[in-house]
C-alpha positions in Angstrom: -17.7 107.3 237.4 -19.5 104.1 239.1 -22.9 106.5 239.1 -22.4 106.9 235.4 -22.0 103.4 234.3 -24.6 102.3 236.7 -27.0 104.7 234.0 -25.4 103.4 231.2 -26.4 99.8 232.2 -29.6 101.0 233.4 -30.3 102.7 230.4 -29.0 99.4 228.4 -31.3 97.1 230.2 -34.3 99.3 229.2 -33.5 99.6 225.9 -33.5 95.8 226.1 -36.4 94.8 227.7 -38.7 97.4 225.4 -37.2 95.5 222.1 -38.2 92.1 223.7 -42.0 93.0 225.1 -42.0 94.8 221.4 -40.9 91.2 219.6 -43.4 89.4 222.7 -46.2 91.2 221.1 -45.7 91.2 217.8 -45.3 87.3 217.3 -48.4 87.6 219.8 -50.3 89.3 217.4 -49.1 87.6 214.9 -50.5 83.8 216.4 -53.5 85.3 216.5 -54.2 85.8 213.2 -53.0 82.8 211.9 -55.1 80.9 214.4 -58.0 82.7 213.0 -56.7 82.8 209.4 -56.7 78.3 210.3 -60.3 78.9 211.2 -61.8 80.9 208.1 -60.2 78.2 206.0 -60.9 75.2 207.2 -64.9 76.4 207.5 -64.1 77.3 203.7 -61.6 76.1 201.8 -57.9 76.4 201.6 -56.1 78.0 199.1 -52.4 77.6 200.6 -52.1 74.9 198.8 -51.3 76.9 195.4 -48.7 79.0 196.6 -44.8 78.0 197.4 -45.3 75.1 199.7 -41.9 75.0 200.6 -41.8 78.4 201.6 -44.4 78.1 203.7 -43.1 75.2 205.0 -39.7 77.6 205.8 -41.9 80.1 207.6 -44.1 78.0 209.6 -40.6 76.7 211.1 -39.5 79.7 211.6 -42.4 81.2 213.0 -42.2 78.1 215.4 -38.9 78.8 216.4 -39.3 82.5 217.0 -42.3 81.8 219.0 -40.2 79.5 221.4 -37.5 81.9 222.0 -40.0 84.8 222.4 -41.6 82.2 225.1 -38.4 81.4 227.0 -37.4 84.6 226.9 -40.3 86.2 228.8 -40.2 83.0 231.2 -36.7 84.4 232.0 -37.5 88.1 232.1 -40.1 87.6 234.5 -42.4 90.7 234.5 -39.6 93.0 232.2 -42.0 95.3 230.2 -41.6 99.0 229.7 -43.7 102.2 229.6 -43.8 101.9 225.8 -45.5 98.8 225.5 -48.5 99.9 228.0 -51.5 100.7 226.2 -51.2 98.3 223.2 -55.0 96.7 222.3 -54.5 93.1 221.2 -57.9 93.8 219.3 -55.9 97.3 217.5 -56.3 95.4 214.0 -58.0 95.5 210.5 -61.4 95.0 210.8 -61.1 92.1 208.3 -63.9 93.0 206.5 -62.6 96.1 205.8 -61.9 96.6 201.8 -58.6 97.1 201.4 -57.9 97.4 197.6 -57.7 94.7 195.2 -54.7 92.0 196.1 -51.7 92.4 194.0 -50.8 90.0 192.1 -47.1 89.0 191.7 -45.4 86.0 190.1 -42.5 85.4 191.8 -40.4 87.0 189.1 -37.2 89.2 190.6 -37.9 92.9 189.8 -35.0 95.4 188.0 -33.7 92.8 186.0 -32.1 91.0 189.2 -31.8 87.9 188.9 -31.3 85.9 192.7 -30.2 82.4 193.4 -32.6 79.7 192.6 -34.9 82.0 190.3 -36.2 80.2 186.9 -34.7 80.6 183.9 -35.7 83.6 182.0 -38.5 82.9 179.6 -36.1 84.2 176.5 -34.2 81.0 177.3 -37.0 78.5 176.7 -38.0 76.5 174.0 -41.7 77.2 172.3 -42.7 73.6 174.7 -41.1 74.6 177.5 -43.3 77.3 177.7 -46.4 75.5 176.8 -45.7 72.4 179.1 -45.5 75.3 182.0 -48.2 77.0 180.8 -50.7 73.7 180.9 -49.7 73.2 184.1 -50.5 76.5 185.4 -54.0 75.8 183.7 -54.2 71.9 185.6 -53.5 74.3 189.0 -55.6 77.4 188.1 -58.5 74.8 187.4 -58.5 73.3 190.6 -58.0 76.6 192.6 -60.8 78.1 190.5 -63.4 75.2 191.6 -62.4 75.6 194.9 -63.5 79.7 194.6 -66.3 79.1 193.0 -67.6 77.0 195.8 -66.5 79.3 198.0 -68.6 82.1 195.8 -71.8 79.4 196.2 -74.5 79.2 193.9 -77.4 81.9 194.3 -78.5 85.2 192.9 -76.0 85.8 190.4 -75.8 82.9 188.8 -79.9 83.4 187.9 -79.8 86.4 186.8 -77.1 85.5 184.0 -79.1 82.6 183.6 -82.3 84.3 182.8 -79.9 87.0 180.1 -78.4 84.0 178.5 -82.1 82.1 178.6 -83.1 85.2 176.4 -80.5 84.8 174.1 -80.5 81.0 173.9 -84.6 82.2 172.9 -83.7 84.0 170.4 -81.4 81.2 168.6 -84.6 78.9 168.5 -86.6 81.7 167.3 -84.6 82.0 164.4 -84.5 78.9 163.6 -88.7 78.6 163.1 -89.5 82.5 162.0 -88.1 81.8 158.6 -90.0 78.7 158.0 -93.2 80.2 159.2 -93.3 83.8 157.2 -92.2 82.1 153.9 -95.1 81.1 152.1 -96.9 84.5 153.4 -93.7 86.1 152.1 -93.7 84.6 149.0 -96.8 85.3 147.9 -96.5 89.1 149.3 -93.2 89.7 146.5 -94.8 87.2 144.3 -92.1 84.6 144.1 -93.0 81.6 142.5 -93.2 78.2 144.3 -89.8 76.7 142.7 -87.6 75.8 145.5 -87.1 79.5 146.7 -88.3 77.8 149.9 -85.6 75.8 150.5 -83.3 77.9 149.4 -84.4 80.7 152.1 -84.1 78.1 154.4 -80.4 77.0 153.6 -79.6 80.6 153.7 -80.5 80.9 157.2 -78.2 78.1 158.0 -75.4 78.8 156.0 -75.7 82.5 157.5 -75.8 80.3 161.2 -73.4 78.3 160.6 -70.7 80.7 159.6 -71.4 82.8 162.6 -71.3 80.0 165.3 -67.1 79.6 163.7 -66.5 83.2 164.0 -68.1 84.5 167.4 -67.5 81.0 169.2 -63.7 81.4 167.9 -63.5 85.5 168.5 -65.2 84.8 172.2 -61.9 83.3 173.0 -59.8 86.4 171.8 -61.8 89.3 173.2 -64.1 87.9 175.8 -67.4 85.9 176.0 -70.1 89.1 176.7 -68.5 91.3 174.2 -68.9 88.9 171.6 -72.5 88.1 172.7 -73.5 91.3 172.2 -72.4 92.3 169.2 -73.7 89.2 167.5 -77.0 89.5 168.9 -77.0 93.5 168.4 -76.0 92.0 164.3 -79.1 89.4 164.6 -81.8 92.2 166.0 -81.0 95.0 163.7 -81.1 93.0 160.6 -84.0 91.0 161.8 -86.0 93.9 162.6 -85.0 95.6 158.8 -86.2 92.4 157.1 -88.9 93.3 158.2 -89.6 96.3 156.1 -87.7 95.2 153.0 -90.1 94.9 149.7 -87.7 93.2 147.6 -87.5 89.2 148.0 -83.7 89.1 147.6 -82.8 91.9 150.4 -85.4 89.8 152.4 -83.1 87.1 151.7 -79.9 88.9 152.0 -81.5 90.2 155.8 -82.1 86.8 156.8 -78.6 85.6 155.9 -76.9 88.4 157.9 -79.2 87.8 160.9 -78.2 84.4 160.6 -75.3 85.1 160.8 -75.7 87.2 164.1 -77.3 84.6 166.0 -74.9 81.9 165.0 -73.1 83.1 167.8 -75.4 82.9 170.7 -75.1 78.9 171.6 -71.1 78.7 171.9 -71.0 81.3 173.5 -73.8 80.8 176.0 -72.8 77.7 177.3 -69.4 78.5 177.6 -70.3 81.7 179.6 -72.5 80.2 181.7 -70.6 77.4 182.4 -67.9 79.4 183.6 -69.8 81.1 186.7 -70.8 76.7 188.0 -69.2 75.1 189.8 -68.9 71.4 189.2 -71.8 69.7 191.2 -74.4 72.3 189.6 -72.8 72.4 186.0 -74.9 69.5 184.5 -78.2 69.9 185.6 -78.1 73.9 185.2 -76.9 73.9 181.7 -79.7 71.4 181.1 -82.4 73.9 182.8 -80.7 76.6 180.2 -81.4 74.3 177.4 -84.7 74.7 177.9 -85.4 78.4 176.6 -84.8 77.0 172.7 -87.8 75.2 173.4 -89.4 78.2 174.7 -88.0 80.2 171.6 -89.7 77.4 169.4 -93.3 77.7 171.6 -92.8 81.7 170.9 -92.6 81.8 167.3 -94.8 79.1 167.2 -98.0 81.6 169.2 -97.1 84.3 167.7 -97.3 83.0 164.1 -100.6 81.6 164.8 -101.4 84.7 166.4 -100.6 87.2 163.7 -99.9 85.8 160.5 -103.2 84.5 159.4 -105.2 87.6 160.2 -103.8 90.1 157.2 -106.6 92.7 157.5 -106.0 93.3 161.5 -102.5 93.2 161.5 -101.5 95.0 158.1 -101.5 97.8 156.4 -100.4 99.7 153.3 -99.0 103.1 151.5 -100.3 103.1 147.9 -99.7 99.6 146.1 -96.0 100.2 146.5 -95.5 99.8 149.9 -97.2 96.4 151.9 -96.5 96.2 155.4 -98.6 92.6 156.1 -99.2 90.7 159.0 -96.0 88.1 158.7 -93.8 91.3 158.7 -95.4 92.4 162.1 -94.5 88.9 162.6 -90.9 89.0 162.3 -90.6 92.1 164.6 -92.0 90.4 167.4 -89.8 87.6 167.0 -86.6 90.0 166.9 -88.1 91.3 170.8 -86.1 88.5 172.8 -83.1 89.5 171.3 -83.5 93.1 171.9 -84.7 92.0 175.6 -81.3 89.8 175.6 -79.0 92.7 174.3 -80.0 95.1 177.4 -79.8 93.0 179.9 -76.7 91.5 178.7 -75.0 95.4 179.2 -75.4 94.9 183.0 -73.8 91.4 183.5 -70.1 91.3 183.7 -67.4 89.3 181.9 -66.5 85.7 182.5 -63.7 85.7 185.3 -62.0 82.4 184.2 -62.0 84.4 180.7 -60.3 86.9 182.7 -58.1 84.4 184.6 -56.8 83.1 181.2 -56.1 86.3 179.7 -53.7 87.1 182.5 -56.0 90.1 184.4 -55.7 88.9 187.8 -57.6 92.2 189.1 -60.7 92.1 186.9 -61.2 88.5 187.5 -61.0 89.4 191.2 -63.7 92.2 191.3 -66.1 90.4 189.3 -65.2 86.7 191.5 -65.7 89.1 194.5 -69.1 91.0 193.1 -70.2 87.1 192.9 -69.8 86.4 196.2 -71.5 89.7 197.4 -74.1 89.3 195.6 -74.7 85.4 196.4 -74.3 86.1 200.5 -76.2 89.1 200.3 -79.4 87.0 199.2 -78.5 84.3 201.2 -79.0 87.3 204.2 -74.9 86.5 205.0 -73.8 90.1 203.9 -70.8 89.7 206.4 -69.3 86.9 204.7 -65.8 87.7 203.8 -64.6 86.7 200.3 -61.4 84.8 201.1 -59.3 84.7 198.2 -56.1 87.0 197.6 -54.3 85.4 194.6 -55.4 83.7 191.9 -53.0 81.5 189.8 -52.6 82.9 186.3 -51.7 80.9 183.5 -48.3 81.6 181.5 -49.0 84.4 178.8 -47.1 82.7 175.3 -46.8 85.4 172.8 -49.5 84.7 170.3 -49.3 86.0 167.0 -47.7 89.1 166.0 -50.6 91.5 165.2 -49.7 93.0 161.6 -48.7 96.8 161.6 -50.6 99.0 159.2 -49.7 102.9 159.2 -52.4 103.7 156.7 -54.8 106.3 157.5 -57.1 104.7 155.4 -59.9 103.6 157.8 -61.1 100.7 155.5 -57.4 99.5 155.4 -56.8 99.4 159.1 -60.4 97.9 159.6 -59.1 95.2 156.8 -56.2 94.7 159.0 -57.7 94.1 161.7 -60.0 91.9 160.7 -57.7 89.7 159.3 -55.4 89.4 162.0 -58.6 88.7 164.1 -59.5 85.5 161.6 -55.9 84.3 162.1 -55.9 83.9 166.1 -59.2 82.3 165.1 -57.7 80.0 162.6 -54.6 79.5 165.5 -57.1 78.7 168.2 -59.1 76.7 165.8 -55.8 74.0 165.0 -54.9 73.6 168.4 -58.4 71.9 169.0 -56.9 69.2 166.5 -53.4 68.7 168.4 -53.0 66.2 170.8 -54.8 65.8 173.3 -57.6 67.2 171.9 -57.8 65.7 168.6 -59.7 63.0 169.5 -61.8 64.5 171.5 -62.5 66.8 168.7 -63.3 64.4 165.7 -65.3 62.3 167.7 -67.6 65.2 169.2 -68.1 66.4 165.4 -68.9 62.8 164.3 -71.6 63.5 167.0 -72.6 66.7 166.2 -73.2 65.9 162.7 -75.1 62.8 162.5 -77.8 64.4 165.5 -78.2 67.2 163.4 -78.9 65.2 160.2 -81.3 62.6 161.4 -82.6 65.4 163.8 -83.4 68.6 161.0 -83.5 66.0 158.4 -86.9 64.2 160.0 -88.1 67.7 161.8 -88.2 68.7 157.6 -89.4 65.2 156.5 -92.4 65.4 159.4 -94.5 68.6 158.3 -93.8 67.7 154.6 -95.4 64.4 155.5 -98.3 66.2 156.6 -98.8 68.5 153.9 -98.3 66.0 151.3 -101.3 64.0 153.3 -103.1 66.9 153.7 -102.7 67.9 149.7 -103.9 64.4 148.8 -106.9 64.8 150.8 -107.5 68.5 149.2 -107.1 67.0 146.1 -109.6 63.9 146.8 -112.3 67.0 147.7 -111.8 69.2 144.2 -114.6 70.1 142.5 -115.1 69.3 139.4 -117.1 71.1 136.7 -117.3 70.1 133.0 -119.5 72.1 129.8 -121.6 74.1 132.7 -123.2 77.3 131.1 -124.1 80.2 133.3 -125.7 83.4 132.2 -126.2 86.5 134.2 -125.2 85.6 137.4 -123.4 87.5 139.9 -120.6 86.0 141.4 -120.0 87.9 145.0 -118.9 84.8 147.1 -115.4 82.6 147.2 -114.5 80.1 145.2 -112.4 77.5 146.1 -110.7 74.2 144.6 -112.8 73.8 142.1 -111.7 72.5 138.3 -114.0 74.3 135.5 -113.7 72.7 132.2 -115.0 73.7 128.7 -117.3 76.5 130.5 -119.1 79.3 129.2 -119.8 82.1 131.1 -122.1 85.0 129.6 -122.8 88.4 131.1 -122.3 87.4 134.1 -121.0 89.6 137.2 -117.6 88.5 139.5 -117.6 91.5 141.9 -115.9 91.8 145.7 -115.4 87.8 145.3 -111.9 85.7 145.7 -110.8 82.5 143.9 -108.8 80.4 145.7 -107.0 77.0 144.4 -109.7 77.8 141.1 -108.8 76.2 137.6 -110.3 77.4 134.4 -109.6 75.1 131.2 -110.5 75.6 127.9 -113.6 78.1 129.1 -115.2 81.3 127.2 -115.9 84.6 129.2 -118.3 86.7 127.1 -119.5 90.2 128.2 -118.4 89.6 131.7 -117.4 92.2 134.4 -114.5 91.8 136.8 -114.6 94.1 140.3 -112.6 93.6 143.0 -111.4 90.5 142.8 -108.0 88.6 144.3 -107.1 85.2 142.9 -104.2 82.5 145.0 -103.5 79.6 143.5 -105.6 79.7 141.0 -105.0 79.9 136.7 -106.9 80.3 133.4 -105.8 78.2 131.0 -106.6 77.9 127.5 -109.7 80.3 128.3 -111.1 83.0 125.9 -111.9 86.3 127.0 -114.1 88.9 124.9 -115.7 92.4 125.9 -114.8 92.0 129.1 -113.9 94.6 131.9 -111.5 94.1 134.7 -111.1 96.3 137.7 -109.2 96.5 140.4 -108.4 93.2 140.3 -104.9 90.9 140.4 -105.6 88.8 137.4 -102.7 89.3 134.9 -100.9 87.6 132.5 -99.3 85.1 134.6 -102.5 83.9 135.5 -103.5 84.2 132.2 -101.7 81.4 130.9 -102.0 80.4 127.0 -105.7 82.6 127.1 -106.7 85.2 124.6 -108.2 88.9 125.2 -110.4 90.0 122.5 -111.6 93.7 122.8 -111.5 93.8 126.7 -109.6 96.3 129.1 -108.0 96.3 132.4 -107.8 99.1 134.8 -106.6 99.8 138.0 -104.9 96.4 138.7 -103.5 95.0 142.0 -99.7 95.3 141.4 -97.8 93.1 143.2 -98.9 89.6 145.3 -102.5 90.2 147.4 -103.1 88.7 150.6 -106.4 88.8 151.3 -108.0 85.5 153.2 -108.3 86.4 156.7 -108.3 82.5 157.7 -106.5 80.1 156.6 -107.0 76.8 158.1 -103.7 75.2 156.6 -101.7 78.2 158.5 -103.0 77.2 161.8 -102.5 73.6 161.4 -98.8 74.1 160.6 -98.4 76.2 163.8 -100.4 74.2 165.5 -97.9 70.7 164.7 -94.9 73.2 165.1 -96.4 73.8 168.6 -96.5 70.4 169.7 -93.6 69.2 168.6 -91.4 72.2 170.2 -94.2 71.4 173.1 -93.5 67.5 173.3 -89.2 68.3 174.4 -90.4 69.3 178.0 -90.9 66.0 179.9 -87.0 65.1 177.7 -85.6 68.5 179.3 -87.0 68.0 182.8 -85.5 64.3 182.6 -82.4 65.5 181.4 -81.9 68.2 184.0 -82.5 66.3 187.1 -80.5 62.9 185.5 -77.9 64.5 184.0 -75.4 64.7 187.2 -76.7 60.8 188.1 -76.6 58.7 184.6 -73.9 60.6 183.5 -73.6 62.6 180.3 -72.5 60.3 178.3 -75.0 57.1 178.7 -77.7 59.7 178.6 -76.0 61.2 174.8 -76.1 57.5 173.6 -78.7 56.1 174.6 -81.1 59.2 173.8 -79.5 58.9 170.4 -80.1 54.8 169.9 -83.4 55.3 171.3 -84.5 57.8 168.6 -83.0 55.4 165.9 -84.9 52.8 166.9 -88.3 55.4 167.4 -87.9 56.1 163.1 -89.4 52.4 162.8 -92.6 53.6 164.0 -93.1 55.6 160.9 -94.1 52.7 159.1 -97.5 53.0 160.4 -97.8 57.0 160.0 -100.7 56.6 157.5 -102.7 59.4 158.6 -101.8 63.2 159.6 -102.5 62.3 163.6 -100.3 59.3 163.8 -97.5 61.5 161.7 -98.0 64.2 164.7 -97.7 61.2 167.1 -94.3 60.5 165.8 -93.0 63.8 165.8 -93.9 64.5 169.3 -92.2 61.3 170.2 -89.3 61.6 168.1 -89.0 65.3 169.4 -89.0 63.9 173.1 -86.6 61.4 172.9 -84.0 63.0 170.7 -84.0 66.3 173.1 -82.1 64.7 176.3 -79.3 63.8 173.4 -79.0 67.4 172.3 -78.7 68.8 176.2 -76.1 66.6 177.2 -74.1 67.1 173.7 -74.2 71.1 174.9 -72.5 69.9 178.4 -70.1 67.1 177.2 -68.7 70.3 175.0 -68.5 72.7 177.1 -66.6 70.8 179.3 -64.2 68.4 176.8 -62.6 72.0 175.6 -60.2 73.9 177.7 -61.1 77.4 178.7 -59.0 79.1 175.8 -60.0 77.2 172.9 -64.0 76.5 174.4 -65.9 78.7 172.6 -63.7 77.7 169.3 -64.5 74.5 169.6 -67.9 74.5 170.8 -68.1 76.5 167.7 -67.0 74.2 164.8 -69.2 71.7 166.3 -72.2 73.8 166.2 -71.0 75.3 162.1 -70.8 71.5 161.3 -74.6 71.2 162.8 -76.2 73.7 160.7 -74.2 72.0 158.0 -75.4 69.1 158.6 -79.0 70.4 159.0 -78.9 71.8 155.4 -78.0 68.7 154.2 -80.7 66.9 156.2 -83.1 69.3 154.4 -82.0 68.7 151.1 -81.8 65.3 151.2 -85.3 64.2 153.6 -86.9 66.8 151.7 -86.5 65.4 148.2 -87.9 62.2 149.3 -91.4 63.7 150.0 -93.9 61.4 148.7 -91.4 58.9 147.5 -90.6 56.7 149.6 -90.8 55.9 153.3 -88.0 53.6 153.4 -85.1 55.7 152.8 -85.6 58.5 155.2 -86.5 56.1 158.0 -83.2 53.5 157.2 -81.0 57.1 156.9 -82.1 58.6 160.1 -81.9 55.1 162.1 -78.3 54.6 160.7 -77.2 57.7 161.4 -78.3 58.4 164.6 -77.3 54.7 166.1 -73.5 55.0 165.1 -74.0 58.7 166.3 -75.1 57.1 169.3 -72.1 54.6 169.8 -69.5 57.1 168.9 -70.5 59.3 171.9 -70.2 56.4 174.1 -66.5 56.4 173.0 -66.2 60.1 174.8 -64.5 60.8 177.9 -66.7 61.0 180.9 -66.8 64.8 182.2 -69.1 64.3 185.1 -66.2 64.1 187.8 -63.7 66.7 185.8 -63.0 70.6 186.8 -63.6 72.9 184.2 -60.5 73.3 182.5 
């Protein structure tokens, strides 16, 4: 009996010492990694700080505890081990570079309805601004832990290659904004539209179309994601930029425009707000002011290429019949849709916005893609082991938004309707939150901003080149021509005429073959017994003239041109139908791309400035006093007499007024939380173009006028523009909400 319980105690004491050397090496192990867990995040930076503090605080103490017990215990048990514990590796762990699945996410919430001591109220229990009051917070804590990741993430490879997509797209938006200008008086003539305003209207079209689409994408990039938005607006912009191009009729030209307007309205809220949400704070000024710079490479684009193609008709055109005219300005516009086209391929490879993710509630796919930035910024640093630290991310509250409407039509028109109106009222939701406290201010003081840039800004940028055509028409005019009761008799006319004034002419069997009239005026003259071959007329009339036995061929002269005239016993055959291009150089054409040049040309030194002062003047001294400076500059255009002192101005103006407009992109981007950003950034860039059609209107009616107006307007506007973006918060020092 004394044998057996001697066995049984033996066999006890065993038991005993394995569960001890089995607890000895578990809290050993278990030291260890959090010593080198301490390390990793104090090179980094700690995250601990957004989870349960006082939980932590609970396990460190107990881990503290166990740790001393474990200690005395083995101090006691001097040398106690057992057979089972030999063999263990401290080293038998996770290689922590190891993937090992994407981290789950939980919230804290009991699972199977259970509901433990100490848990938070059920969300059913809470008022509409409980929730909201707990959801802002979770944004005030996901903000900071998102600065610290991004950090973490660095700033390398990744972030340039989305710069260089969204640079293409940002090119494509200042493209727009000079291709229509530049292929309209080509176009014009091409479907014969008269010179009545249609201009201007084209022109307001393009803005309108702009200005509705910068609401609608900017608003819907904060329901279904930044890049999915961006592409299908710019995918809208290419494909009906690229069919205007091929349209005969003036009003689907039109019509074309609008919708690609429309398209590209989308491509600055959405940029910035993209962009910015891959920076982290000490690169977000000065690299949104670098991305600035591809609308002035959009402008320099449009600005070659027109003086590249348009003016040569014969190399660049061609035709089916006289139906069909496919001329140089229309090879024009294709070119100009390329950097959208470029923009929409390379856009297909980049990913989502994480914090877009973040705020939508899907932890995992902000993860990967946080993760994939990382990678990809240590593997080009040549730091491919790097280890991306982070395991959870906070995620904001989810409210329920609106109720999306049920439709069980089969109809696929009526569901499509559905849909699109439940999409236009999130938009409209998202949209009135930027006008609720605190926001509100922020909100009417940024679109006080917006609006008076973009007036004295696309007001003077219309008043400028007008200026200098309306100098360069007087001069024209000062060099006409002027014939009065000439008489010419068989003479062959096989050369070009040009602004020239005939008056009370007579003209007798004489020859106009393979010759062009060009800014030509006939009054009160007599063709008798004359022969017309080949001949293509712009700008030019008959009036009051008599015509009798005479032959036209081939030619474009018709009753439009024939204004008040009589045709006694002559014929026409084979006319030109429709509006002839023919002049292969037209030094006006040049000289308009040429100012357009060097004005887009003269914003470089402002964006360089900008970009490397931004982070060190602050974004808002640089917004007003770029602003008050290009008030004052309007003074100078007193003493624009002539068309190189006008340039002058422009290129000045230009320069000074661009350092306003880049850190108005970054003061928005940053004033507007994360889920109402794009929204925001939105209306403010719908009340530009606005305001830009307005600015034309208005500077353009006061073309040869008056200089006093337009420079008092512009000064006025742009000072207490100026003063009222002083009065914004300063963002410099601020996470990205």
């Amino acid at each position: 009996m004394d044998e057996m319980d001697n066995n049984r105690t033996s066999l006890a004491k065993g038991a005993k010492d394995l569960a001890k050397e089995a607890k000895r090496q578990a809290s050993k192990n278990f030291n260890k990694a959090v010593d080198r867990a301490s390390d990793e995040y104090s090179a980094h930076r700690s995250y601990n700080r957004f989870h349960n503090e006082d939980e932590e605080e609970d396990n460190y103490n107990s881990y503290n505890q166990q740790d001393r017990y474990d200690d005395d215990a083995a101090n006691d048990e001097d040398g106690a081990s057992s057979d089972a514990t030999e063999g263990h590796d401290d080293e038998d762990e996770i290689y922590e570079g190891e993937y090992q699945g994407v981290p789950a996410y939980s919230d804290g919430k009991a699972q199977d309805g259970q509901v433990a001591l100490g848990q938070p109220v059920s969300d059913s229990l809470k008022s509409r601004k409980e929730l909201e009051n707990e959801r802002q917070a979770d944004e005030e804590e996901l903000a900071q832990q998102y600065e610290l990741i991004m950090q973490e993430c660095g700033h390398g490879r990744f972030q340039w290659q989305l710069f260089f997509v969204l640079g293409l797209a940002l090119m494509s938006d200042g493209v727009e904004v000079f291709v229509v200008g530049f292929v309209l008086p080509s176009a014009e003539m091409d479907m014969c539209v008269p010179n009545s305003g249609a201009g201007w209207c084209a022109g307001s079209v393009v803005y309108l179309g702009m200005m509705l689409g910068a609401f609608y994408w900017g608003g819907l990039s904060d329901k279904v994601g930044r890049k999915q938005c961006l592409l299908i607006s710019m995918t809208v912009n290419g494909f009906f930029a690229f069919l205007s191009s091929f349209v005969q009729g003036y009003s689907m030209f039109i019509l074309c425009r609008l919708v690609s307007g429309f398209g590209i309205g989308g491509a600055v809220p959405i940029v910035f707000s993209y962009f910015a949400e891959v920076l982290a704070r000490e690169k977000r000024g000065e690299h949104l002011s670098w991305l600035c710079m591809f609308w002035m490479i959009g402008g320099i684009y449009a600005s070659a290429m027109a003086w590249a193609i348009i003016p040569h008709y014969a190399g660049w055109s061609f035709s089916m019949g006289s139906a069909y005219q496919f001329h140089s300005w229309r090879v024009f516009v294709v070119v100009c849709a390329l950097p959208c086209v470029s923009a929409v391929v390379a856009l297909t490879f980049m990913p989502e916005s994480p914090r877009f993710y973040l705020e939508m509630g899907k932890h995992d796919e902000a993860w990967m893609v946080l993760k994939n930035i990382h990678d990809t910024n240590m593997r080009a640093r040549g730091e491919p082991e790097r280890v991306f630290t982070v395991n959870r991310i906070k995620i904001p509250k989810q409210l329920d938004e609106l109720v999306e409407m049920q439709n069980k039509s089969a109809n696929i028109f009526v569901v499509a309707f559905f849909k699109t109106w439940d999409e236009f009222r999130g938009i409209w939701s998202t949209f009135m939150k930027c006008f609720s406290p605190p926001m509100k201010d922020n909100t009417v003081k940024l679109a006080a901003v917006w609006f008076t840039l973009s007036f004295g800004f696309y007001g003077l940028s219309v008043w400028f080149p007008d200026v200098i055509k309306h100098l360069q028409a007087d001069e024209y005019a000062s060099r006409v021509k002027i014939h009065n009761n000439e008489r010419i008799e068989d003479f062959t006319f096989n050369f070009t005429l040009e602004n020239q004034i005939h008056r009370n002419g007579l003209f007798l069997n004489d020859r106009f073959i393979s010759m062009k009239f060009k800014a030509v005026t006939f009054i009160d003259s007599s063709f008798l017994n004359c022969y017309f071959e080949d001949v293509s007329s712009v700008g030019s009339l008959f009036k009051n003239c008599t015509f009798v036995d005479s032959f036209f061929y081939n030619t474009d002269i018709d009753d439009f041109k024939l204004t008040d005239s009589r045709v006694i016993n002559s014929s026409f055959h084979h006319n030109k139908t429709g509006c002839q291009m023919t002049f292969d150089d037209d030094y006006s054409a040049y000289w308009v791309y040429f100012v357009n040049f060097l004005g887009t040309l003269a914003v470089l030194p402002g964006n360089i400035v900008s970009a490397l002062l931004m982070d060190k003047i602050g974004r808002l001294s640089m917004l007003g006093g770029s602003m008050v400076l290009s008030g004052i500059s309007c003074f100078f255009l007193w003493f624009g007499t002539s068309e190189s002192m006008m340039i002058f101005m422009l290129c000045l103006y230009n320069g000074l007024s661009i350092s306003a407009w880049n850190s108005l992109d970054v003061v928005t981007t940053e004033l507007y939380p994360t889920d109402r950003r794009g929204t925001g950034f939105g209306f403010c860039n719908a009340l530009c173009k606005l305001a830009a059609v307005l600015g034309n209107l208005i500077f353009g009616s006061l073309v040869g006028i008056t200089k006093a107006i337009p420079i008092l307007l512009a000064s006025t506007v742009l000072v207490v523009g100026g003063l009222v973006g002083l009065r914004l918060p300063d963002t410099r020092a601020n996470v990205l909400m």
